[in-house]
N, C-alpha and C positions, 0 to 999 in steps of 0.2 A: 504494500500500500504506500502511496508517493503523495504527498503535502507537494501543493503550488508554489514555485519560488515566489520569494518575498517583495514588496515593493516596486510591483510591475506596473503601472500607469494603464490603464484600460483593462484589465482583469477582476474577474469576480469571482471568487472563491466559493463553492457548491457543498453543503455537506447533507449527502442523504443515508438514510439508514443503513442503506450496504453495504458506502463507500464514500472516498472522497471525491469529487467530479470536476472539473470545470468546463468553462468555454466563455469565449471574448463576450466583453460587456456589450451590452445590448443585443444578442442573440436571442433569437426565440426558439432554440433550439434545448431539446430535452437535455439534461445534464449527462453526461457520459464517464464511468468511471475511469479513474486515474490508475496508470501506472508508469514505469520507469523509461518504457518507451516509450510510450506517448508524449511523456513528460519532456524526454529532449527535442521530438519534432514540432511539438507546442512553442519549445524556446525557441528554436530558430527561426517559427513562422512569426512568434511573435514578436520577433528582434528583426526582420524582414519590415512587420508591418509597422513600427516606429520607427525604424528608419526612412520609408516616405510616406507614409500617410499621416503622422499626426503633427505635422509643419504648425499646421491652425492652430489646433492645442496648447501647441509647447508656447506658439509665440501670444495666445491668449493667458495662459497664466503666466508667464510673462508680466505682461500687464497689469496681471490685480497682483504680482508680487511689489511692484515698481510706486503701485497707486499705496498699497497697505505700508510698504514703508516711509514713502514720502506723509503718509497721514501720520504716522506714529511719529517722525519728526518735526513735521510741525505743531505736532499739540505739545512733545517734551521739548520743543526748543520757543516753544508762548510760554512755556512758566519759568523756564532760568531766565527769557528777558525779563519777564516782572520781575525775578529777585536780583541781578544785576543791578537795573537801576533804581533799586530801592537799596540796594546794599552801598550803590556806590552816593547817590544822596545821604545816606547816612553815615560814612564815609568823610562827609564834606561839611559837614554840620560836625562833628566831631572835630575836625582840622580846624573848621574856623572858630570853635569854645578853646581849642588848645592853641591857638595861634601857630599851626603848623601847617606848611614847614618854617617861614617867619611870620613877625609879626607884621614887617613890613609888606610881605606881599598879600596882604589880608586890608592894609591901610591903603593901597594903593590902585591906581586901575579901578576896573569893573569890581573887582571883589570888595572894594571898600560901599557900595554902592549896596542903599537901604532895603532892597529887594531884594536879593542875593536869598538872604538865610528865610523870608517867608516862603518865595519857592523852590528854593529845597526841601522845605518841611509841607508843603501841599507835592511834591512831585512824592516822598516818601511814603506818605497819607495816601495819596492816591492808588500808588503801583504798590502798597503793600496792602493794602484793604480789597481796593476794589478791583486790581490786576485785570484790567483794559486789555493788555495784549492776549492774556487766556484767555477772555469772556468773547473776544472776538474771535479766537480761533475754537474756540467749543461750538458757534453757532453750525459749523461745516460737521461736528460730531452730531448732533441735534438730526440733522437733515441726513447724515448717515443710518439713523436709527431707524429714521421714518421709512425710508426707502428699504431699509432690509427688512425692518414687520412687513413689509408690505409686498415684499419679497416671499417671504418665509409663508403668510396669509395665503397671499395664490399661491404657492405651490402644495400645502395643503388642500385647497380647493381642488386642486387636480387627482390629489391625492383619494379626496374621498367620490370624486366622479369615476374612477379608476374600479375604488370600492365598490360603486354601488350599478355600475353598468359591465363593469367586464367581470365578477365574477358571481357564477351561480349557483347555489339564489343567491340574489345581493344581498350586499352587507348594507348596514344599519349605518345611518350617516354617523353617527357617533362610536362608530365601531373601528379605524383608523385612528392610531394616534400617533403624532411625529416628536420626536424625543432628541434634544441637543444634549450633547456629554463634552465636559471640558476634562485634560490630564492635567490634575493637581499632585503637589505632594502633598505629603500629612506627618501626624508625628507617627506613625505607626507604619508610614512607606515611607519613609525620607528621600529612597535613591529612586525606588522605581516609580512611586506614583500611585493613585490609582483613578478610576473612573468618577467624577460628578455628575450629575444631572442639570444643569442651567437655565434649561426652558423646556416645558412642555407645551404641546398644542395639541388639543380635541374638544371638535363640535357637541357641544350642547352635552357633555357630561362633565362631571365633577367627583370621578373616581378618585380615591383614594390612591394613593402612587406607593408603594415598597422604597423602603430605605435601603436602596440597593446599590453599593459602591462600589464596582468590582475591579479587580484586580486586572494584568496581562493575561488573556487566555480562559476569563471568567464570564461564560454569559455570551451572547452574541456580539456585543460590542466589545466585550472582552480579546473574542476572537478575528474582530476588527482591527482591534488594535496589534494584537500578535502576529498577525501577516500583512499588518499597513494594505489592506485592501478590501474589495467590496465584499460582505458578506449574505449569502440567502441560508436559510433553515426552516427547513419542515419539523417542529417538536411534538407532533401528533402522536405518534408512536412511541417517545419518550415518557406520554405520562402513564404508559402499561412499566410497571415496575421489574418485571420477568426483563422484557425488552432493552429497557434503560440498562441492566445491570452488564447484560449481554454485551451493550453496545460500549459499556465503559470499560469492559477488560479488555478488549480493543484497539480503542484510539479515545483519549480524552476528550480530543475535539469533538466526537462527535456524542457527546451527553454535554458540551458546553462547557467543560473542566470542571465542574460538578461534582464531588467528591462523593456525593451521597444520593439516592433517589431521595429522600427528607427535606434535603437543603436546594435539591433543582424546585421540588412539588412548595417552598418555602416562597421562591423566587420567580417563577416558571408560573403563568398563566394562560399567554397566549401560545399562539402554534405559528402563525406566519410572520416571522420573524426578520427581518431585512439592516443591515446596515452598513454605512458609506462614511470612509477616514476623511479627517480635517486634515491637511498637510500645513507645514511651513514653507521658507523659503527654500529650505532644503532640502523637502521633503519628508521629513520626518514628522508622525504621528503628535498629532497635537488637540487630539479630539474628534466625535463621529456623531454622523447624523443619524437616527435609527426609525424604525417603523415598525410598527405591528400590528395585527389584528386577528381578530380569535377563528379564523378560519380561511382557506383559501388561498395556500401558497402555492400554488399550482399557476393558477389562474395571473396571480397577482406578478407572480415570477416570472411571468410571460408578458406581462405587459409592459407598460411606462412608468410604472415603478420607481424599478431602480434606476432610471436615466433622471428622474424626476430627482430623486433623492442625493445623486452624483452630482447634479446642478447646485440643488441646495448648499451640501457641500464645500463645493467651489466657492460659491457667494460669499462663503463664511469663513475662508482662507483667508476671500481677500480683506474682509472684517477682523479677522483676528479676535473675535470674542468683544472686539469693545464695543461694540451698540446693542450688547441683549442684557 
């Protein structure tokens, strides 16, 4: 049995109860088991088709790499200019009580002049109170927020149009819910980290959510985040306990690294399970978008889904978490 290499850019990782499967994102094609040879004609078709087809790709993120860091410097370089010059008014108000560096050049010139020391002490007041140069670069933060709720809003919509017309019988509009996970550390992961929760989004319920913080390789997104790529899972047959135990001597992955049938039936409610990694600049796992809903991963795995949810994604790379 042969695990998908890691960190492929257009790959989505398949785990059904036999085996492990893949095939290229956005295919509608059934999942096919994995093994050792397939696994190297896989790489080189798919080192073939990154080398010309995803030109657009690479140079669209690109772009939201280029836009997300130009925004993160300009909001940390609005708040050193406020304390700059408020440090350096303060600075000058300080020189001219001490008469430094002379007294004479404090007596002389413009500095001798009766204005001098009230506005320095309104420019200090102002840039250290009310910090004009952030307040005006926060408004571009403001307008960033608006545009990714509203972002984030439609693609839910699609999401539960997805639900309630492509699979049968439909799902219940409040049956889809889309789940943003940020990688924190904590005192109890210092080095690796583990999963948050940030934002949830579901139409017209107000369920109860699990305090559920998982670890590298815990959980769907867990498993998101262990092969930095897209993940699908059918957990249908996992909640037969024979099944699950079967499937855990195994391969971990494929019970979700679940130690126990107790602790997945703790965690583990829904069955159609879907989730899509945040990257950085460098690619590296920095949080994932996830989906679920209580039935119909068949259906839902065939649709627009996960393209839906790989967009999402993106959006939220080039955000970097600051506008939720």
């Amino acid at each position: 049995m042969a695990l998908l290499e890691k960190g492929v850019p257009g790959r989505r990782l398949h785990y059904s109860d036999r085996d492990i499967g893949h095939q290229p994102l956005g295919s509608n094609q059934p999942c096919a088991p994995a093994s050792w040879l397939t696994l190297g004609v896989q790489q080189r078709r798919c080192a073939a088709v990154l080398g010309r087809g995803h030109t657009d790709g690479a140079c669209r993120r690109a772009r939201q790499l280029a836009s997300s860091y130009a925004a993160g410097m300009r909001s940390r370089r609005s708040k050193w200019a406020d304390k700059i010059v408020t440090l350096l008014a303060t600075i000058s108000l300080a020189a001219n009580a001490n008469n430094y560096p002379s007294e004479k050049y404090w007596k002389s010139g413009w500095a001798s002049s009766g204005w001098v020391v009230p506005v320095l002490l309104i420019i200090a007041g102002i840039f250290g109170v009310i910090q004009p140069i952030s307040a005006f670069s926060s408004r571009s933060t403001v307008q960033g927020r608006i545009y990714l709720q509203r972002q984030v809003l439609t693609k839910l919509g699609r999401l539960i149009q997805i639900g309630t017309s492509g699979v049968q019988p439909p799902l219940d509009i409040s049956d889809i819910a889309l789940h943003i996970w940020e990688k924190k550390r904590s005192l109890r992961h210092p080095i690796g980290g583990r999963l948050e929760r940030i934002a949830s989004y579901r139409l017209g319920a107000s369920a109860i959510l699990r305090d559920f913080r998982p670890t590298k390789g815990v959980g769907v997104v867990g498993l998101c985040w262990k092969n930095n790529a897209p993940i699908s899972m059918d957990a249908t047959q996992l909640k037969q306990e024979p099944h699950f135990t079967q499937q855990s001597q195994q391969n971990a992955d494929l019970v979700m690294g679940f130690k126990s049938y107790q602790e997945f039936c703790k965690f583990s409610h829904r069955t159609a399970l879907f989730a899509s990694p945040i990257r950085n600049a460098r690619f590296k796992f920095i949080g994932c978008v996830s989906a679920d809903a209580s039935r119909g991963h068949v259906d839902l795995d065939n649709s627009d889904l996960p393209r839906n949810l790989n967009e999402i994604a993106d959006s939220l790379s080039d955000q970097c978490f600051r506008d939720l």
